[in-house]
C-alpha positions in Angstrom: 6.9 17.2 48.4 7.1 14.6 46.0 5.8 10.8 46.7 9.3 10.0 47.7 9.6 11.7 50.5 10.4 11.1 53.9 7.7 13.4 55.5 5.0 11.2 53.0 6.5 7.6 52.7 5.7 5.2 56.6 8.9 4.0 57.9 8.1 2.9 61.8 8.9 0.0 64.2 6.2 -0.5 66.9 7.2 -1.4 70.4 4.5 -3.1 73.3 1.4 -0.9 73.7 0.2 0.3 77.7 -3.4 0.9 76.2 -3.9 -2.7 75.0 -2.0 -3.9 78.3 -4.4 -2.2 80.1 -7.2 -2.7 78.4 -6.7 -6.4 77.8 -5.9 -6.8 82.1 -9.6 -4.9 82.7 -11.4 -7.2 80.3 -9.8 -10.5 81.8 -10.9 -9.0 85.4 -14.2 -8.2 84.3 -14.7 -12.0 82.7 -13.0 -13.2 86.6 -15.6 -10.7 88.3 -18.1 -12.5 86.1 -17.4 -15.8 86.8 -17.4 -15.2 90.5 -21.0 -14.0 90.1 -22.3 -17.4 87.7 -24.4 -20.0 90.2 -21.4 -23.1 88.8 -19.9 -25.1 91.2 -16.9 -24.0 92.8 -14.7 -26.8 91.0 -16.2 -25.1 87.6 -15.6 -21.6 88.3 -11.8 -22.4 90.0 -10.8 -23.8 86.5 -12.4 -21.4 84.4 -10.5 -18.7 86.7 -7.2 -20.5 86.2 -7.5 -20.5 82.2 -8.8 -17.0 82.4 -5.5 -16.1 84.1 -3.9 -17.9 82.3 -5.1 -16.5 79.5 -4.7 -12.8 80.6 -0.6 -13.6 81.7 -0.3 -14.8 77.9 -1.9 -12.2 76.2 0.3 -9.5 78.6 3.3 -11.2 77.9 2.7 -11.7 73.6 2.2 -7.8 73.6 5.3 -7.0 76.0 7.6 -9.4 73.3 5.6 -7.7 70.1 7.5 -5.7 67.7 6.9 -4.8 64.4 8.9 -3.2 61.4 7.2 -1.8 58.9 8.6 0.3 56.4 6.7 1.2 52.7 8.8 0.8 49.7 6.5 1.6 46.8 3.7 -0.8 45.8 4.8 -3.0 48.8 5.4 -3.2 52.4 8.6 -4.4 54.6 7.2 -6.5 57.1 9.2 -7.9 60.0 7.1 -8.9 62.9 9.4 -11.5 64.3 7.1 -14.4 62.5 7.9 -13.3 59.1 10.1 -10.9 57.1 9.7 -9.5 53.9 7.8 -7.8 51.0 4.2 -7.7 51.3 1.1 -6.5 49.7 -1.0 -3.8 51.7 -4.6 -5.4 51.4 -6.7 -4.0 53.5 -6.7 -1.3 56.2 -9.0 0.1 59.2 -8.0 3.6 60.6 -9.8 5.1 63.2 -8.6 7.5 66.0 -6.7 5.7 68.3 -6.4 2.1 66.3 -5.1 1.1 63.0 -5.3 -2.2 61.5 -3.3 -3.2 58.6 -4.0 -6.4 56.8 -1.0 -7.4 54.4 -0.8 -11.1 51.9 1.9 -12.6 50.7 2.5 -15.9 48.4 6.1 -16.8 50.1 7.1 -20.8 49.0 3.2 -21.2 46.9 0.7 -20.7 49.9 -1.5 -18.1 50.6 -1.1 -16.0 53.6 -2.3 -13.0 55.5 -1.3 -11.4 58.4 -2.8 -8.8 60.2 -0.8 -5.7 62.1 -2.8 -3.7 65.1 -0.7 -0.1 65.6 -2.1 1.5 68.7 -1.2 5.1 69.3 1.1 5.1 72.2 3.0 1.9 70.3 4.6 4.8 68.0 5.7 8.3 68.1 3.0 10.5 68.2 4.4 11.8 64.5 4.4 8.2 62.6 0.9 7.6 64.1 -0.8 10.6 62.7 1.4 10.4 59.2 0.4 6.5 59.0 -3.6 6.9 59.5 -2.9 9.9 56.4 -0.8 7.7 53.9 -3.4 5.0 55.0 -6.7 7.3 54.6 -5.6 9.2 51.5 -4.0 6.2 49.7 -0.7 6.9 47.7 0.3 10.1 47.2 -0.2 10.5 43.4 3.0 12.1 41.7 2.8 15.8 40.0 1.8 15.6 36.5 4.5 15.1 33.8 4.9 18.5 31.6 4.5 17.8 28.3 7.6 17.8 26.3 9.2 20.1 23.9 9.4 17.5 21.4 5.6 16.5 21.5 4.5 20.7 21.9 6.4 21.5 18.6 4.8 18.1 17.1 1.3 20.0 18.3 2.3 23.0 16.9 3.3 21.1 13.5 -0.2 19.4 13.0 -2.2 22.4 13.8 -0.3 24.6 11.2 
C-alpha cells in the first residue's frame, strides 16, 4: 500500500457527537446542582442558573449544527467546518482513545489563524476513527524507497572497474 492510498490517506466528514452532548448536559447540571448548594442570595443564584442554562442550550445546539470536512491531500489539509474552507497546514495534534484534537493554521488574506478541530469517536465511523488516530500517531506514511537505476548501477560498475 503505497502513501496514496485510500486505506492510508483521511478523507471523513464529522457529524454532531452524543458523547460530548451528553457529557456537556452532565457538567452544566453538575455546575446548576452546585449553585443550588452555594449560601448566595436567591436573586444571585436565579441568574447564575439562567446563564448556566443558557449556556448549556447553546453549547447543545453549536454541537447538533457542527460539521466538519476534512479530507488530507498531501502536505495539507481540506478544511470545511462551515467557518472556513480550504487548504490548511496540520500543526499540531492530540490523539488519545476516545478524543482527537487537530490543530490546523492558515495565512488566508495576510493574518494568522488557527483553528482547532475535536473528532470524538461516535462523530465518525468507527473505521475513519481508528485509521485517523494511526495517520495522526505514525505521521505520513513514508513512500518505498526508489531502486536505484540502471543508468547510475552501470555508472557504479564503470568506476569500480
Amino acid at each position: 500500500m503505497n502513501s496514496s492510498s485510500p486505506a492510508w490517506r483521511v478523507d471523513l466528514g464529522t457529524s454532531p457527537s452524543r458523547i460530548f452532548i451528553s457529557l456537556s448536559l452532565v457538567l452544566h447540571g453538575a455546575a446548576l446542582l452546585a449553585l443550588g448548594q452555594t449560601g448566595l442570595d436567591w436573586s444571585i443564584r436565579l441568574v447564575l442558573g439562567l446563564v448556566i442554562g443558557v449556556a448549556a442550550v447553546l453549547a447543545w445546539r453549536a454541537e447538533r449544527q457542527r460539521t466538519v470536512i476534512l479530507r488530507e491531500a498531501g502536505e495539507e489539509w481540506w478544511l470545511d467546518n462551515g467557518r472556513r474552507r480550504g487548504m490548511v497546514r496540520l500543526r499540531h495534534s492530540s490523539v488519545w482513545r476516545y478524543l482527537v484534537v487537530m490543530e490546523f493554521a492558515g495565512d488566508p488574506e495576510d493574518r494568522r489563524w488557527c483553528e482547532r478541530v475535536v473528532v470524538w469517536p461516535d462523530s465518525v465511523a468507527p473505521d475513519d476513527f481508528r485509521r485517523l488516530r494511526v495517520r495522526l500517531r505514525c505521521g505520513k506514511r513514508p513512500r518505498p524507497a526508489a531502486t536505484p537505476s540502471a543508468h547510475r548501477l552501470g555508472k557504479r560498475a564503470q568506476e569500480t572497474a
